[in-house]
C-alpha positions as CSV (number, residue, x, y, z in Angstrom):
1,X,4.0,3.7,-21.2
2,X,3.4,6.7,-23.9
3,X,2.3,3.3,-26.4
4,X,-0.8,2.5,-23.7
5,X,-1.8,5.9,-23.4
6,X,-1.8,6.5,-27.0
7,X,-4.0,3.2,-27.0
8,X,-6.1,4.9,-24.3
9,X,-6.7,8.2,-26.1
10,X,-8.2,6.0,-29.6
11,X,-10.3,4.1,-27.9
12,X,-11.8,7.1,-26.2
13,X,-11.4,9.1,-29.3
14,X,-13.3,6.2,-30.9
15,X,-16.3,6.0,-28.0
16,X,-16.9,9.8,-28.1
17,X,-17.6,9.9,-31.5
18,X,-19.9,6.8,-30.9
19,X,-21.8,9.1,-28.4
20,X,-21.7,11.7,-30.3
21,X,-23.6,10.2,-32.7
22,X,-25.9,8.4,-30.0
23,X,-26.4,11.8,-28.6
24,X,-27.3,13.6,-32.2
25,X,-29.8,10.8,-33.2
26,X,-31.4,11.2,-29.6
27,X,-35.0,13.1,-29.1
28,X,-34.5,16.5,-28.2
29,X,-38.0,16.8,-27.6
30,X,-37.9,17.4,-24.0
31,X,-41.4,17.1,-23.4
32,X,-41.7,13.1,-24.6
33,X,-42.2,10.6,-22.5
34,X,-39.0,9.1,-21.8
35,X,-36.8,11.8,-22.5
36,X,-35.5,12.0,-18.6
37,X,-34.8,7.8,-18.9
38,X,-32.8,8.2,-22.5
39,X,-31.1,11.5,-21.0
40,X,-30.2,9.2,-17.8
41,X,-29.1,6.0,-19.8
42,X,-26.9,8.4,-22.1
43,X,-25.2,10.3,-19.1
44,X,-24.5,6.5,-17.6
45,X,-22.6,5.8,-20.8
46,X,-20.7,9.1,-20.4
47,X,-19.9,7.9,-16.8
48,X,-18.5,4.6,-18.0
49,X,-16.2,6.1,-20.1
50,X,-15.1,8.6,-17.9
51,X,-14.3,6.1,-15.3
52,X,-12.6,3.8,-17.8
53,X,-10.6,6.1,-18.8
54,X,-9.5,7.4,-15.0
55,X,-8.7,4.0,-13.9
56,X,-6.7,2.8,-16.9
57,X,-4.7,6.2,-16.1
58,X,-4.6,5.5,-12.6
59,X,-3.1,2.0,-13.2
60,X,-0.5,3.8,-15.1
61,X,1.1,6.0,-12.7
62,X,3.9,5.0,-11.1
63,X,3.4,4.0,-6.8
64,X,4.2,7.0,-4.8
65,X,7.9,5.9,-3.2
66,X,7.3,4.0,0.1
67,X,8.7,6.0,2.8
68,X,11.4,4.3,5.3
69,X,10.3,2.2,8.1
70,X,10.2,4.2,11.4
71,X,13.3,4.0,13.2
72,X,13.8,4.4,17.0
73,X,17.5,6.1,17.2
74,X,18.9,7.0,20.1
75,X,19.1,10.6,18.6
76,X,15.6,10.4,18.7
77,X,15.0,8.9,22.0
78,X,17.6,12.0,23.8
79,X,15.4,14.4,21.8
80,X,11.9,12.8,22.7
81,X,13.3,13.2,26.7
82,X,14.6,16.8,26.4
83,X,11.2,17.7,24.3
84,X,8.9,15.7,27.4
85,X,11.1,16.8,30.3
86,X,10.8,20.6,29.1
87,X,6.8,20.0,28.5
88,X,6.7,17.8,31.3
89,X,4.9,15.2,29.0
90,X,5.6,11.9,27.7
91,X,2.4,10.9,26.5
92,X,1.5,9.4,23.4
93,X,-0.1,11.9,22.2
94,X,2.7,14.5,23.1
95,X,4.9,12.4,21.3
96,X,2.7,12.3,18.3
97,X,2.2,16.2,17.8
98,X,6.2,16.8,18.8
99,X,7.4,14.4,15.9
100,X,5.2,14.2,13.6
101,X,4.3,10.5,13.8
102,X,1.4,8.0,14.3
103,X,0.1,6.5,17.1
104,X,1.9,2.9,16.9
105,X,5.0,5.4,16.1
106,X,4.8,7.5,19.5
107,X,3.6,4.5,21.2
108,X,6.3,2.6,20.3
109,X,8.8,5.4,21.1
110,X,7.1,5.7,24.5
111,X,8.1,2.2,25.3
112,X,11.3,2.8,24.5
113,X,12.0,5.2,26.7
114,X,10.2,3.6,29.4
115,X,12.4,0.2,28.7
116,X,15.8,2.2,28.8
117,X,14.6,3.3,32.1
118,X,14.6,6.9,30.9
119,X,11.2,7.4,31.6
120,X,8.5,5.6,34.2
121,X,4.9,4.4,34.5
122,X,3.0,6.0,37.8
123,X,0.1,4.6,38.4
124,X,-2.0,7.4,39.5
125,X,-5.3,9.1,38.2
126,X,-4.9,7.3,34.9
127,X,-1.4,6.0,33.3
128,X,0.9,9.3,33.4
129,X,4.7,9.2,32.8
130,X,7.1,11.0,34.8
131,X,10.9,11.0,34.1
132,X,12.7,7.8,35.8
């Protein structure tokens, strides 16, 4: 990896010097006609390289570690009742802020419970849970 960033660092070395010297042999006279379009077209090549640069280092970090898969334990379905029985909520949203998880996560756990009969639907003003 040290060998492509070494490769990395040259050719920008390389380009900036290129620009450099683009930049020196550029008018300075700001009041020409054109100046704004050759400042433009110069800070576009800056641009270029900068990004270049950023997604050739990008491409070289190594992937963030994938977290584990979201497990339903039964650890977790006892605490998810004790935690809803004592707020007297089992909604997703409940769920989500309690534990820390996404919306499939809490929904899925919310099924759960409802499957091992630990919890049930009532059909009332809207879907509520109550404790089965």
């Amino acid at each position: 990896m040290t060998e492509t960033y070494v490769t990395l660092y040259h050719f920008c070395s390389e380009r900036l010097e290129e620009l450099a010297q683009e930049f020196k042999e550029m008018s300075h006279d700001t009041e020409k006609e054109g100046f704004s379009d050759e400042l433009e077209a110069f800070a576009q090549k800056l641009r270029g390289l900068s990004d270049h640069a950023l997604h050739h280092i990008e491409d070289l970090r190594p992937a963030p570690p994938e977290e584990p898969p979201f497990e339903i334990t039964e650890e977790l379905m006892k605490e998810a009742f004790r935690a809803g029985r004592q707020a007297m909520d089992f909604s997703i949203e409940f769920l989500q802020q309690r534990f820390c998880i996404g919306y499939d996560e809490a929904g899925r756990l919310q099924l759960a419970l409802i499957r091992e009969g630990m919890i049930k639907p009532m059909f009332l003003a809207g879907e509520t849970l109550c404790m089965g």
